[in-house]
C-alpha angles and dihedrals in degrees: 000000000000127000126205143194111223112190110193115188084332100311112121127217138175123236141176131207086247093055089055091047086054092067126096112231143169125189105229103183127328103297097020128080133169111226121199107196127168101337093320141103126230126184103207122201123190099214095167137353128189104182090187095075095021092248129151134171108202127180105222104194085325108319122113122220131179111227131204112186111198120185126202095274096050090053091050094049084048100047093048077051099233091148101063121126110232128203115213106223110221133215121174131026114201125184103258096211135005112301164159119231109227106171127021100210101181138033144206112300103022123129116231130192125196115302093029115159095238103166141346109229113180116213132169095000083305120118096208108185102212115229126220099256092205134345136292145113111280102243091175153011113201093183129054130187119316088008117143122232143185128223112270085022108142111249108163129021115208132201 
C-alpha cells in the first residue's frame, strides 16, 4: 500500500492507495468525474495537469483547487533535502582579461544576488558588463571609472 502527500492550495494531507479505492466514483467524460464520499456529492472537474511536476488544477462543484500529488519516493527525496536550492556566497570579483573599466555599477554596502550587473570592462572593442556570479554584500572596490586593469586583477571584495 502507497502512501501519498496531497498538498491543496498549500494544505498537506496524507493518503493511501486504499483510501483512493474507498471513494465512489463515475467517469463522466475525459476530464469530468462524479465522486460519491461519505454520504456527499462532488462534481470533479481536471482543468490542467502537468504530470511532470505532478501538478493538477481540478474544479470540485465549482471550486477550484491547485493539487500537488507527492509519492513515497518524492517525500523521501524531499526529507534527505536534495532539492534545495543552494546560493553560492561570493568573495572575491577579478577582471577576467585585460581592460578598461568603463562603468562602476555597485558600491560598497549593497547587497547582490546572482546575475547582478557589477561592472562594465571594455576589452578588445568589446563593453562586457560583469555578472554577480553568486550572492553577498559588496565590503570594497578597488577600481573606480577609466581605471586599467589586468586579467586576475582584484576589482571587487565580497562578504
Amino acid at each position: 500500500m502507497s502512501n501519498y502527500l496531497i498538498t491543496v492550495n498549500k494544505e498537506e494531507l496524507q493518503c493511501s492507495t486504499s483510501d483512493v479505492d474507498s471513494l465512489d466514483s463515475i467517469l463522466v467524460n475525459e476530464n469530468t468525474l462524479h465522486v460519491l464520499d461519505k454520504n456527499s456529492a462532488f462534481d470533479v472537474e481536471i482543468i490542467h495537469s502537468n504530470f511532470l511536476n505532478k501538478t493538477i488544477t481540478l474544479s470540485i462543484n465549482g471550486n477550484i483547487f491547485d493539487v500537488k500529488l507527492e509519492d513515497e519516493y518524492d517525500q523521501q527525496i524531499k526529507k534527505m533535502g536534495l532539492l534545495a536550492v543552494t546560493t553560492q556566497k561570493l568573495n572575491e570579483v577579478k577582471a577576467p582579461m585585460p581592460g578598461l573599466i568603463v562603468d562602476v555599477l555597485v558600491e560598497v554596502g549593497q547587497e547582490v544576488i546572482e546575475g547582478t550587473a557589477l561592472l562594465v570592462l571594455s576589452a578588445m572593442k568589446m563593453e562586457n558588463v560583469i555578472l554577480a556570479q553568486g550572492e553577498g554584500v559588496i565590503k570594497s572596490v578597488e577600481v573606480k571609472k577609466d581605471d586599467a586593469v589586468e586579467k586576475g586583477q582584484l576589482i571587487i571584495e565580497m562578504e
